[in-house]
N, C-alpha and C positions, 0 to 999 in steps of 0.2 A: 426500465426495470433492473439494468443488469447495475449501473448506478446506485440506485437507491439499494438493492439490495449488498454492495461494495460498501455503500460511503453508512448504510447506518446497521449493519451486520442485521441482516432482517431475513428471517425463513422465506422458502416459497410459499408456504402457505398463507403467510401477512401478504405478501407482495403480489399473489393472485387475485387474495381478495379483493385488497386493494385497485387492483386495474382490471379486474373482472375476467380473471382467466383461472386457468386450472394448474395446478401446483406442477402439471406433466408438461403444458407450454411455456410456464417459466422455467422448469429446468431446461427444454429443449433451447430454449434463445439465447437462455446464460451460456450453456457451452458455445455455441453457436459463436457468441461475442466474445467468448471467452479464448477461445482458438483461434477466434481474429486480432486479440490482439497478442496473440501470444507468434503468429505470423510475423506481426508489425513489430516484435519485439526490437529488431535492430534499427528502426527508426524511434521508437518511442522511446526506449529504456538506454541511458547513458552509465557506464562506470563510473564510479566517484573519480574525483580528480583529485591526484593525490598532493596537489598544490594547498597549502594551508590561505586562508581565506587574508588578503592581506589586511584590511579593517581588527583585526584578530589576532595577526599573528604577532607575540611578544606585549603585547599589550594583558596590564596586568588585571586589570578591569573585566576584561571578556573573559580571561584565562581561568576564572575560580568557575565560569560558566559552561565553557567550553573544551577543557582541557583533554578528558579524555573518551571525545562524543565522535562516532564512527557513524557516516553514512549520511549527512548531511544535505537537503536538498535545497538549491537556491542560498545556501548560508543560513538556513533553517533548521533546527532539531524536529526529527520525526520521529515520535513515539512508537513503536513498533514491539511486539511481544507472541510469542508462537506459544498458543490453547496446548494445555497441560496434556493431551494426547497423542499432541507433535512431538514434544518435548523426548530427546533420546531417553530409554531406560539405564540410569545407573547401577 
């Protein structure tokens, strides 16, 4: 549940239906999981490495792709973006 509801940004209320529970058991589990990995966070979650990726680096080819992309997993671009109610007030 806590999955599906991460990887395809889906309400409690889909994701109850869906597994036959009640919008108050999904929330209870999310946290649940939610806190567990926020526990694990020093085993799971690594600081970027501030090494530039050698495949990459000075290479002019990568560099139009690459060039000024922060936060890179595996030599990967992750698309990442914070919902306009995160977003600080100007």
């Amino acid at each position: 549940m806590f999955l599906h509801t991460v990887g395809y940004n889906i309400g409690n209320r889909v994701i109850g239906a869906s597994f036959g529970r009640s919008g108050e058991v999904v929330s209870r589990y999310f946290q649940r999981v939610f806190h567990a990995i926020g526990e694990l966070r020093d085993d799971l979650i690594r600081k970027p490495s501030l090494e530039t990726q050698t495949k990459t680096e000075g290479n002019y080819r990568w560099d139009l792709y690459f060039k000024d992309y922060i936060g890179a997993i595996d030599g990967k671009h992750v698309r990442a973006s914070i919902t306009p109610d995160m977003q600080p007030k100007q």
